[in-house]
KELO-892788 format. One line per field, with one value per residue (C-alpha): x, y, z; residue number from 1. Coordinates in pm, 1 decimal. Layout:
<recs>
u: [X; ...] .
v: [Y; ...] .
w: [Z; ...] .
k: [NUM; ...] .
</recs>
This chain:
<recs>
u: [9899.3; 9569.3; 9711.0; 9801.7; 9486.0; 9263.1; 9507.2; 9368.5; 9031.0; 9067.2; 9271.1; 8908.6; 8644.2; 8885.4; 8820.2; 9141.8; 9271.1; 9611.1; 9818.8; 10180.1; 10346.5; 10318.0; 10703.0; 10860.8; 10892.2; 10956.6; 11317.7; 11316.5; 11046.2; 11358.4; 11630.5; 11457.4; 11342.4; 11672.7; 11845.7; 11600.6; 11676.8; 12060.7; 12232.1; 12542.7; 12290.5; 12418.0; 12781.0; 12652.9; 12509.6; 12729.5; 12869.6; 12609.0; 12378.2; 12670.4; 12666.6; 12287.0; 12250.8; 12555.4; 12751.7; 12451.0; 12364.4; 12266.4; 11994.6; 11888.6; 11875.6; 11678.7; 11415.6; 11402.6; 11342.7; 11028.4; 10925.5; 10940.0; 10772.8; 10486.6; 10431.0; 10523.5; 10222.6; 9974.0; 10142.5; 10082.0; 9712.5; 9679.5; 9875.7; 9635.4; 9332.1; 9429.6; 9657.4; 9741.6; 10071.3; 9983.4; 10047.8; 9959.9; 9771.7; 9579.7; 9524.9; 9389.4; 9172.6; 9003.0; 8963.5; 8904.9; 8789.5; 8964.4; 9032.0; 9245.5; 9368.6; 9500.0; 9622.5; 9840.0; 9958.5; 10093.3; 10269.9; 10457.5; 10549.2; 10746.1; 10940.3; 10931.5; 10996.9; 11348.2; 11465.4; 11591.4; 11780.7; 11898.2; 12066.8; 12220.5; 12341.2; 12525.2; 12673.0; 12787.5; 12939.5; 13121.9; 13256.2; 13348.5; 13622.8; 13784.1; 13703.3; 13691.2; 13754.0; 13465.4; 13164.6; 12910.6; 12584.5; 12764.1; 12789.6; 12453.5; 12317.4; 12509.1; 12358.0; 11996.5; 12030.6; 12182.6; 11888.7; 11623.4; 11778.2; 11822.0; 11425.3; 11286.8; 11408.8; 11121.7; 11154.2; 11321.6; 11615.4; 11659.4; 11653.3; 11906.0; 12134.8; 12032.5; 12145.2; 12498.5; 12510.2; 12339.7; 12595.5; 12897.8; 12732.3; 12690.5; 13001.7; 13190.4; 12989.7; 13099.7; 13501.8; 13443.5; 13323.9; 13548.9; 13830.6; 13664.6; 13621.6; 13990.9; 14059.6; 13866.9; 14051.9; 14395.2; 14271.8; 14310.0; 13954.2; 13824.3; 13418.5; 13199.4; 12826.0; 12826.5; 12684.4; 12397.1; 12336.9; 12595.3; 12544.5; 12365.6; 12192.3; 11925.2; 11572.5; 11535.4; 11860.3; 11825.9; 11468.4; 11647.5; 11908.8; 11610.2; 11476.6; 11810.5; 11837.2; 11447.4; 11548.5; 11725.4; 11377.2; 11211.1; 11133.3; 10858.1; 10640.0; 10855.7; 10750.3; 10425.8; 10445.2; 10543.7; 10189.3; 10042.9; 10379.1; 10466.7; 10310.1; 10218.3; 10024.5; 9950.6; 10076.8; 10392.2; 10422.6; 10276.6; 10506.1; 10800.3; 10780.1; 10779.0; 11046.2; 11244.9; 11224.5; 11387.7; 11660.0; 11714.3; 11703.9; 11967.4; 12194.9; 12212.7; 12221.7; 12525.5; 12731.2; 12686.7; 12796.0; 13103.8; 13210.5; 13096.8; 13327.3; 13638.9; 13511.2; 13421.6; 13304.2; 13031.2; 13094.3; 13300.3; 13461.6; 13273.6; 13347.3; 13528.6; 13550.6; 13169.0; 13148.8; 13397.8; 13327.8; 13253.2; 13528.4; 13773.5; 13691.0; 13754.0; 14087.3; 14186.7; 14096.6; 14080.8; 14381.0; 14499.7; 14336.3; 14035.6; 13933.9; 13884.6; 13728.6; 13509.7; 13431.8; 13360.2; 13137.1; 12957.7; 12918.8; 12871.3; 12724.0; 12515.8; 12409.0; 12339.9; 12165.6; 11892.2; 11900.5; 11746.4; 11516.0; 11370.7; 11362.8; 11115.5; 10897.3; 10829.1; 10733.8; 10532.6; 10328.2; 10288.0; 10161.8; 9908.2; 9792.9; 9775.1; 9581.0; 9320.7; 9301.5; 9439.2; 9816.1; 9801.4; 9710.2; 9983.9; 10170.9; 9981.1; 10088.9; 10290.4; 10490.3; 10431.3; 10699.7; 10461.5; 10674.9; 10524.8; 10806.0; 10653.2; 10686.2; 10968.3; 11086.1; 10924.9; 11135.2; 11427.8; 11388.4; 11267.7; 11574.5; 11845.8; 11667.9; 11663.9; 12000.4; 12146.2; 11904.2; 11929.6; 12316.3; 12420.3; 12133.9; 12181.4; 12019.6; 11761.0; 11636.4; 11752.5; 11450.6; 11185.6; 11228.6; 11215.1; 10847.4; 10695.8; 10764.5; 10631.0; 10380.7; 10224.6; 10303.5; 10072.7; 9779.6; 9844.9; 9799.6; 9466.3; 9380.8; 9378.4; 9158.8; 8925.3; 8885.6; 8946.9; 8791.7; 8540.1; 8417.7; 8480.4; 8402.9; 8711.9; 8757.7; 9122.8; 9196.8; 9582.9; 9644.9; 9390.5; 9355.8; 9646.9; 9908.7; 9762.1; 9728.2; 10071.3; 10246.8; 10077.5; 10203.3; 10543.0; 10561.8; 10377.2; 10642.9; 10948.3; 10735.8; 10784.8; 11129.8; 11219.9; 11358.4; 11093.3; 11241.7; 11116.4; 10783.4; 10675.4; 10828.4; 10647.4; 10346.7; 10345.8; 10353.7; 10059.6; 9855.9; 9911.4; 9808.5; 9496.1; 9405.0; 9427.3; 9228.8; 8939.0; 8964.6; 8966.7; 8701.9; 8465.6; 8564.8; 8406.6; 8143.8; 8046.6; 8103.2; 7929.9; 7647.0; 7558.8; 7576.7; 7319.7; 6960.9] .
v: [13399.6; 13218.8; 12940.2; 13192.3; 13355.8; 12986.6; 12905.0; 13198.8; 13183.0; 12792.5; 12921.2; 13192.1; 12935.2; 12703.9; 13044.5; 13198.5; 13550.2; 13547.6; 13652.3; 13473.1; 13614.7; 13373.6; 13459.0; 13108.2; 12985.4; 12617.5; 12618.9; 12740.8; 12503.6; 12221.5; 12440.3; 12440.4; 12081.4; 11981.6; 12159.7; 12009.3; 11651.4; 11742.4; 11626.8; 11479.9; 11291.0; 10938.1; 11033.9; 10986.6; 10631.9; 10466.7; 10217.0; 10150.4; 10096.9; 9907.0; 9668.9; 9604.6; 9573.5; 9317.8; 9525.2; 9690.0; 10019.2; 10167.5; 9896.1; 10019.9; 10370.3; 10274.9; 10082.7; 10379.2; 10621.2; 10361.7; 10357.6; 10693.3; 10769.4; 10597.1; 10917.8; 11152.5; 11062.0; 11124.4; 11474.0; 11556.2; 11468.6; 11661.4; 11952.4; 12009.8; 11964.3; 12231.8; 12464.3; 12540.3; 12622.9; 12409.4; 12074.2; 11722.4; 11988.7; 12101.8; 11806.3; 11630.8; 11894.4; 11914.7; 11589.7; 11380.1; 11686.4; 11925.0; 11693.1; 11430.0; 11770.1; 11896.2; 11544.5; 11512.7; 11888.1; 11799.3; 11482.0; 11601.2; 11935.9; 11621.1; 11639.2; 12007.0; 12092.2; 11887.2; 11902.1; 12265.4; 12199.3; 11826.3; 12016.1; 12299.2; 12053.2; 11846.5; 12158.5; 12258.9; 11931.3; 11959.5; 12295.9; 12226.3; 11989.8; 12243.7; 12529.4; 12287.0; 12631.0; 12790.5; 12712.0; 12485.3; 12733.7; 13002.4; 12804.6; 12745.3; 13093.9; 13206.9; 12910.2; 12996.6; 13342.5; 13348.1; 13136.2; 13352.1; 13691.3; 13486.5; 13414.4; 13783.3; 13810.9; 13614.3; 13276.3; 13451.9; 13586.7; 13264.5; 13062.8; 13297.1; 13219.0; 12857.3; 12821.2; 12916.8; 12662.1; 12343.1; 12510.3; 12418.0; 12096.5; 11984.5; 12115.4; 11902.8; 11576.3; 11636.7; 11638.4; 11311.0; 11215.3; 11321.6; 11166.6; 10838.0; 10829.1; 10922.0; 10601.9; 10392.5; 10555.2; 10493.3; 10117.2; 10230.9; 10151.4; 9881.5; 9863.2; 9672.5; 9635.0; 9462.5; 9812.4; 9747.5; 9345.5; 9095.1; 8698.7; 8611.5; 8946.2; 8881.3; 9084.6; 9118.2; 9213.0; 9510.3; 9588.6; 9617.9; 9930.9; 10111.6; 10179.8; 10356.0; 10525.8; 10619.2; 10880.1; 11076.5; 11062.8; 11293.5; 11620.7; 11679.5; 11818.9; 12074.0; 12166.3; 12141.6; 12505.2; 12658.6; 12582.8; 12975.8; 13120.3; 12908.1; 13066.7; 12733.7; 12673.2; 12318.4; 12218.1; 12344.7; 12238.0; 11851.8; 11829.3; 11936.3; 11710.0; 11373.6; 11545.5; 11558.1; 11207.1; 11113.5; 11347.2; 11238.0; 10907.3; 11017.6; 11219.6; 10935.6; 10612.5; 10784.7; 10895.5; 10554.7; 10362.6; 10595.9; 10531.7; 10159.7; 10135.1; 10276.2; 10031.0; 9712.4; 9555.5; 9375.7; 9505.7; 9737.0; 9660.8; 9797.8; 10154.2; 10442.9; 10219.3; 10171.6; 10560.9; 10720.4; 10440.7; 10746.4; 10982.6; 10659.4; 10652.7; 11026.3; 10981.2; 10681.2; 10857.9; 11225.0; 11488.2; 11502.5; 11890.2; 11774.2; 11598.8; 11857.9; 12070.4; 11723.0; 11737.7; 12084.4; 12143.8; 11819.4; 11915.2; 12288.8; 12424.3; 12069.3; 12085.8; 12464.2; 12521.4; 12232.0; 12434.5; 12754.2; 12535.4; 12336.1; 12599.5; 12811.1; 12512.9; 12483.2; 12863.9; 12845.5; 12517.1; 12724.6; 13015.0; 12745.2; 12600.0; 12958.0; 13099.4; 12818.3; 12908.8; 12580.4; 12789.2; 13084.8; 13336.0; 13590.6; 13283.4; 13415.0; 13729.1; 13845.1; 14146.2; 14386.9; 14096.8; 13848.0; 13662.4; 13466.2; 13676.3; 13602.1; 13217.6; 13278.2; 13471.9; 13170.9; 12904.2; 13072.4; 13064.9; 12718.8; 12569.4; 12745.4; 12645.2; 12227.1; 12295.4; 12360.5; 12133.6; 11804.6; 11849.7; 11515.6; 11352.2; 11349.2; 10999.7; 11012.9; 11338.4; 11208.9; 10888.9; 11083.2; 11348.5; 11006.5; 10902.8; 11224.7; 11213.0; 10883.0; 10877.5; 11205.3; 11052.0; 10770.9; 11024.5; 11186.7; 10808.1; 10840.8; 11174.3; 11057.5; 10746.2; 10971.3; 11281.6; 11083.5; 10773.8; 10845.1; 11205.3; 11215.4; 10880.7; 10873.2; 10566.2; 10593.2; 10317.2; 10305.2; 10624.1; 10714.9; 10363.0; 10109.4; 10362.3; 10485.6; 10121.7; 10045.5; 10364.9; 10345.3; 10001.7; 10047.4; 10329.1; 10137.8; 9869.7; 10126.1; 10256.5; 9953.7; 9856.0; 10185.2; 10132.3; 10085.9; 10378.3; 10601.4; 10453.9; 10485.7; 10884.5; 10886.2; 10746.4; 10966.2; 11225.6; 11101.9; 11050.0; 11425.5; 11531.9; 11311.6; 11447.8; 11806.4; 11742.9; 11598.5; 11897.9; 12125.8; 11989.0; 11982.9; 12375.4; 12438.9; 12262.0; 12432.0; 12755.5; 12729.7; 12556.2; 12851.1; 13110.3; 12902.4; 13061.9] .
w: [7792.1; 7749.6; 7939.5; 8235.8; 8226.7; 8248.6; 8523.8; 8717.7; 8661.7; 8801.4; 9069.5; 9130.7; 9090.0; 9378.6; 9589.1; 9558.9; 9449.4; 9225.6; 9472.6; 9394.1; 9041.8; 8746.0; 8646.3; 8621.3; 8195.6; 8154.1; 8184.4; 8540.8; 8647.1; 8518.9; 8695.0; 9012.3; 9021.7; 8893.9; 9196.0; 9455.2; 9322.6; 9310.0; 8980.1; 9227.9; 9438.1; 9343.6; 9506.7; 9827.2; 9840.0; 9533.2; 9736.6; 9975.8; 9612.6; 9491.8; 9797.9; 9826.2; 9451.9; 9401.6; 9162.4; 8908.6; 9040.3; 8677.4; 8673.4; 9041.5; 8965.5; 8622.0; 8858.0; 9121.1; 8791.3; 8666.0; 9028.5; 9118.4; 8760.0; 8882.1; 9126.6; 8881.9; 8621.3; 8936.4; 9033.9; 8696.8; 8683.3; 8975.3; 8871.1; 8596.7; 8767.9; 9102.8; 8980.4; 9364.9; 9515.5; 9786.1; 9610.4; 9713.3; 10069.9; 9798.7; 9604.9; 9861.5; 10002.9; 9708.2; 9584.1; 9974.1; 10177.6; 10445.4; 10678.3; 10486.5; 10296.2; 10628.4; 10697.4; 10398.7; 10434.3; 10814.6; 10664.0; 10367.0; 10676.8; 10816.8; 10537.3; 10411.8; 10802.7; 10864.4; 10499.1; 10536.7; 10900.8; 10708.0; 10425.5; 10658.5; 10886.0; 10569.5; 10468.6; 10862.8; 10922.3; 10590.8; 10662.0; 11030.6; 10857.1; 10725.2; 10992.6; 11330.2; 11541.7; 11412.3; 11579.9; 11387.9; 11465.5; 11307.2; 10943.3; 11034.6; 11080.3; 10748.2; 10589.3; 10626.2; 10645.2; 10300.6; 10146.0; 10311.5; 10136.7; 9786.4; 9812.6; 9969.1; 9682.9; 9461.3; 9245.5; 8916.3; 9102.4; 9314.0; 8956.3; 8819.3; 9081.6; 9071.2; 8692.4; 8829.0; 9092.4; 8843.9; 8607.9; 8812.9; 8953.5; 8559.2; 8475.2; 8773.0; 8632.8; 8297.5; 8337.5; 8557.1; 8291.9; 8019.0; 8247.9; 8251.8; 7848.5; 7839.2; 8032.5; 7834.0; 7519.7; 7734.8; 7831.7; 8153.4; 8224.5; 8054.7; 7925.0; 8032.6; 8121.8; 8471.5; 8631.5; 8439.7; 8473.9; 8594.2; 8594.3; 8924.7; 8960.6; 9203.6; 9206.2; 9600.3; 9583.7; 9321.9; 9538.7; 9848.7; 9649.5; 9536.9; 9839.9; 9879.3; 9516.9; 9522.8; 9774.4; 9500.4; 9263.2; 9620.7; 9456.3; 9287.7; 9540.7; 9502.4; 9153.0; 9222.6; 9492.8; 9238.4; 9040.5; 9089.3; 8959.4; 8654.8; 8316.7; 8174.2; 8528.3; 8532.1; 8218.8; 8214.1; 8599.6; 8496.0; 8158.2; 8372.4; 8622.2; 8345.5; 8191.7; 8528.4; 8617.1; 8259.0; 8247.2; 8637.9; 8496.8; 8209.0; 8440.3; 8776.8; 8510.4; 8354.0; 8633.3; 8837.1; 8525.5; 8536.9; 8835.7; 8801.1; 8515.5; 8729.1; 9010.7; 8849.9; 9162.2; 9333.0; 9684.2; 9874.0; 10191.4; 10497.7; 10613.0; 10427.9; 10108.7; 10057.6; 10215.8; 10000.9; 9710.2; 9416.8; 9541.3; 9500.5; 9137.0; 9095.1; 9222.1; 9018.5; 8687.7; 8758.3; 8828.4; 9186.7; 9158.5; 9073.9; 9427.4; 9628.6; 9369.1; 9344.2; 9731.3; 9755.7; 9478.0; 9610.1; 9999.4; 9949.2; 9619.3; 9557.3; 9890.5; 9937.7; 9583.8; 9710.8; 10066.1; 9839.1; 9656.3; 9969.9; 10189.1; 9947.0; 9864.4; 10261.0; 10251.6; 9968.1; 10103.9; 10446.3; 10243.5; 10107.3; 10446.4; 10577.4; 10327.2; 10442.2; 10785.0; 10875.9; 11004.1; 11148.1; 10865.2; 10857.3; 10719.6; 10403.9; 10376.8; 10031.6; 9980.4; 9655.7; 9453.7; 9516.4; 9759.4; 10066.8; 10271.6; 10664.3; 10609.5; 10430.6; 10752.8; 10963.9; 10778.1; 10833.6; 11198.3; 11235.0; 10990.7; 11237.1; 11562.0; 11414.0; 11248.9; 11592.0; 11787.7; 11555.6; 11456.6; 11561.5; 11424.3; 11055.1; 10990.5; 11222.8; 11029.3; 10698.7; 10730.9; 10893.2; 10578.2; 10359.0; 10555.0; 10521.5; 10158.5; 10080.9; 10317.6; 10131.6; 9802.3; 9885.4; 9980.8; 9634.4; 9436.2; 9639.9; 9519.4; 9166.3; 9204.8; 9396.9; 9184.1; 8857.9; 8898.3; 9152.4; 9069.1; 8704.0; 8622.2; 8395.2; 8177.7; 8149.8; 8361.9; 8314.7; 8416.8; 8697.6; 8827.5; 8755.3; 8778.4; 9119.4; 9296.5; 9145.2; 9319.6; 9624.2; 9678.3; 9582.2; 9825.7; 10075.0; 10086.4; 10077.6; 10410.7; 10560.9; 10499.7; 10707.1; 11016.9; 11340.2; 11533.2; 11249.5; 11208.1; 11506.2; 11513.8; 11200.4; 11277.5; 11577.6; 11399.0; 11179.6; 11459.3; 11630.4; 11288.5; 11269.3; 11655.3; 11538.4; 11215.7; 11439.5; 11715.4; 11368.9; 11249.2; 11583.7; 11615.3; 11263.0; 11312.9; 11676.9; 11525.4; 11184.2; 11469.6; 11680.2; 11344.5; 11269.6; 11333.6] .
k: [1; 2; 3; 4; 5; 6; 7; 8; 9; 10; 11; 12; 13; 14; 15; 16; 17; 18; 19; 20; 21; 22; 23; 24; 25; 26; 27; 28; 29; 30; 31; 32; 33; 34; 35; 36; 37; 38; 39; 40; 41; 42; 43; 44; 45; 46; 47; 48; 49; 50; 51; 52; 53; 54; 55; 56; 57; 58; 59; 60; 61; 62; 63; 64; 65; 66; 67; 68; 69; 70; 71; 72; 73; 74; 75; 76; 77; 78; 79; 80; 81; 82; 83; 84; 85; 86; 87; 88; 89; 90; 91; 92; 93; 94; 95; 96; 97; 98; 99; 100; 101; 102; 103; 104; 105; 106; 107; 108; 109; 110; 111; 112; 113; 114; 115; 116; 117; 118; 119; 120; 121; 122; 123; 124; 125; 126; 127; 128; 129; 130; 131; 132; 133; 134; 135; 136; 137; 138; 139; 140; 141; 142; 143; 144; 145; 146; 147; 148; 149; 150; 151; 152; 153; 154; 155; 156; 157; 158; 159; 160; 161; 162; 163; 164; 165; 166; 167; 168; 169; 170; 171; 172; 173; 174; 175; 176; 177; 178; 179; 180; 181; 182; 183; 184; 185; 186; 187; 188; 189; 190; 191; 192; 193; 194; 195; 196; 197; 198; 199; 200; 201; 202; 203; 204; 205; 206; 207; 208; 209; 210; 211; 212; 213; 214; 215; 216; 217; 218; 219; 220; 221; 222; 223; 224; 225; 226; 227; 228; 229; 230; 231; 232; 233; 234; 235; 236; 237; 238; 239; 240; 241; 242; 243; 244; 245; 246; 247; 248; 249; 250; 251; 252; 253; 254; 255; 256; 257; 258; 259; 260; 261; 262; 263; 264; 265; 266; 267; 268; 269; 270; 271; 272; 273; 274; 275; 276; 277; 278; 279; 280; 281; 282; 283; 284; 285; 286; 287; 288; 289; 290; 291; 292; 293; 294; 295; 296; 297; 298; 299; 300; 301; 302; 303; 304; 305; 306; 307; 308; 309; 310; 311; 312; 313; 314; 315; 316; 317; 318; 319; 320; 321; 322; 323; 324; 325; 326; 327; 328; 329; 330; 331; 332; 333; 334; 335; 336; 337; 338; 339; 340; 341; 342; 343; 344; 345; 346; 347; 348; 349; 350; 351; 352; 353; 354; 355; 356; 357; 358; 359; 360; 361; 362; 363; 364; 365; 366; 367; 368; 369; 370; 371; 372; 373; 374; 375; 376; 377; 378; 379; 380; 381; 382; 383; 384; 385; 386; 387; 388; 389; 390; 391; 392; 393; 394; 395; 396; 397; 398; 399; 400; 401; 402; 403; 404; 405; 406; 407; 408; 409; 410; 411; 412; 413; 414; 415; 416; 417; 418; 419; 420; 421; 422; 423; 424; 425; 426; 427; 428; 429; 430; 431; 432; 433; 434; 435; 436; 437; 438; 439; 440; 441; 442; 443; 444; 445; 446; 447; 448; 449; 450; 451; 452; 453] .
</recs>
């Protein structure tokens, strides 16, 4: 309680008023990041990691975790520091000012924007397999519609329904599992530790697959919303997020060694092998049954539990930005639950209009969601050396200075090994933020100019 209750005095002295319900214990604050970062994430790009990697995607996804880690050490500085549900927005409006605050908020909207239409178009195209008749905008509309009644509904009940889904995702993971250790019991599947190093394993190489497995470490911005309703506030919201990154670490290392122990290879041939490369070794050890259960749990309850989880982080970082005056400020508005329901309402409508406008442009939306991430990340790294180093002349030079400069740079070469289409979308969209920071800015300054007497 006395952690709650400092939590909201910092949140007053920042110049807010408690407003969002501090509801969430520890174990949801895991749940929910867990179901952001999706616990199947790794069956997606296996073989693809597997290629670039030549043959060690455990030691890849151990890298991305160290790399990624990096950013999680800063969020939790932060975290501490602004216990604000508007995240690395708020971070940075505090710590660099309101314009780069503003800045950082319209970049990580890149992401928080197209990540809801990304996930309900994954789930559409899935579902028009098995449906073709049905049109894909109305898997779309039932989509969104269906995570926007789960969070009217508030944070609690959308984590109680969440345990469910990470339930049967964990649950799927685990008889892979078990059916792997029976083939290494059965010597159908022979040990061995080339998933993790192999001779010849070359550095660029493994470099080149993290830039692909880092994408599954994206996530914990999304912790960070939920700052103003999580009792431990900032601690609870900062331990979490550490914790995340090693049981992430845990949970990818051991399924990719898995299915790198039913693979055994270096590379997969081009196509539907290095597509379908994880599915392959569910079918070699698993029950014929167990496939499509496999595939469905993977495009539709993976997928659709993250949907939940990303589409109330974007409300609740709109609800921050509103509650600035730099959106609109209805955006701000809660209902007696606590719940930011009107950009709730406004996600919803936003998700189904991209869904249906940006269908057939999965990957395009896939890497601009990727530069918004990183590209915020790296303002966060900033944030830290600023408020700690700068303003609290802090002598903990590991943690508020090395660890910064290191993150920052790793990020800032993963930026730059995305493609050039999406840098320069991205970059456009950087510099459209930048203009409307400056025109914000000149506004203020006219106005607060002719109150003046």
């Amino acid at each position: 309680m006395s952690a709650t209750l400092a939590a909201d005095s910092r949140l007053e002295d920042l110049g807010y008023q408690p407003s969002l319900n501090r509801q969430l214990s520890f174990g949801s604050l895991l749940v929910y990041g867990l179901l952001f970062f999706v616990p199947m994430a790794p069956v997606a790009v296996f073989g693809p990691v597997v290629n670039r990697s030549g043959g060690v995607p455990v030691l890849v996804y151990l890298v991305a975790a160290a790399v990624m880690g990096l950013s999680a050490i800063s969020y939790r500085e932060m975290a501490l520091r602004f216990p604000v549900a508007g995240s690395v927005y708020g971070y940075t409006r505090f710590s660099l000012g309101r314009t780069p605050g503003f800045i950082a908020g319209w970049l990580i909207l890149l992401d928080y924007i197209l990540m809801p239409a990304l996930l309900t178009v994954l789930s559409t195209v899935a579902l028009a397999h098995i449906w073709p008749s049905v049109p894909m905008g109305i898997f779309a509309l039932v989509f969104v519609l269906a995570a926007m009644a789960l969070n009217l509904q508030g944070v609690t009940v959308t984590t109680r329904v969440g345990i469910v889904l990470l339930a049967i995702q964990l649950a799927t993971i685990a008889f892979f599992l078990v059916c792997v250790g029976r083939g290494l019991v059965s010597g159908d599947v022979v040990w061995s530790w080339h998933a993790l190093w192999r001779p010849g394993t070359s550095w660029p190489s493994v470099a080149s697959a993290v830039s692909i497995a880092a994408l599954s470490y994206l996530g914990f911005d999304a912790v960070a919303t939920l700052n103003e309703e999580a009792r431990g506030a900032g601690r609870a919201v900062g331990i979490a997020t550490l914790a995340l990154v090693g049981l992430l670490a845990v949970l990818f290392g051991v399924q990719v060694m898995a299915a790198g122990l039913v693979s055994d290879t270096a590379h997969f041939a081009p196509g539907g092998a290095t597509n379908r490369a994880f599915y392959h070794a569910v079918d070699t050890v698993c029950p014929a049954w167990f496939t499509p259960v496999f595939t469905v749990v993977n495009a539709f309850v993976a997928i659709f539990a993250c949907l939940v989880v990303a589409h109330s982080s974007t409300a609740r970082l709109i609800f921050a930005m509103a509650r600035d005056r730099v959106m609109p400020a209805v955006l701000s508005h809660t209902n007696s639950k606590g719940v930011p329901w009107v950009a709730i309402v406004v996600v919803t409508v936003v998700t189904a209009i991209l869904a249906v406008t940006f269908d057939c442009h999965v990957e395009v939306m896939t890497t601009l969601v990727t530069f918004g991430a990183l590209s915020s990340y790296v303002m966060l790294h900033a944030d830290v050396i600023a408020q700690c180093i700068v303003k609290e002349k802090s002598h903990k030079w590991v943690r508020h200075l090395i660890v910064p400069i290191l993150g920052a740079l790793t990020l800032l070469v993963a930026l730059a090994k995305t493609e050039e289409m999406t840098r320069m979308v991205g970059l456009s969209w950087l510099a459209v933020g930048i203009s409307g920071a400056v025109i914000a800015r000149m506004r203020h300054s006219c106005h607060v100019g002719t109150r003046a007497p």
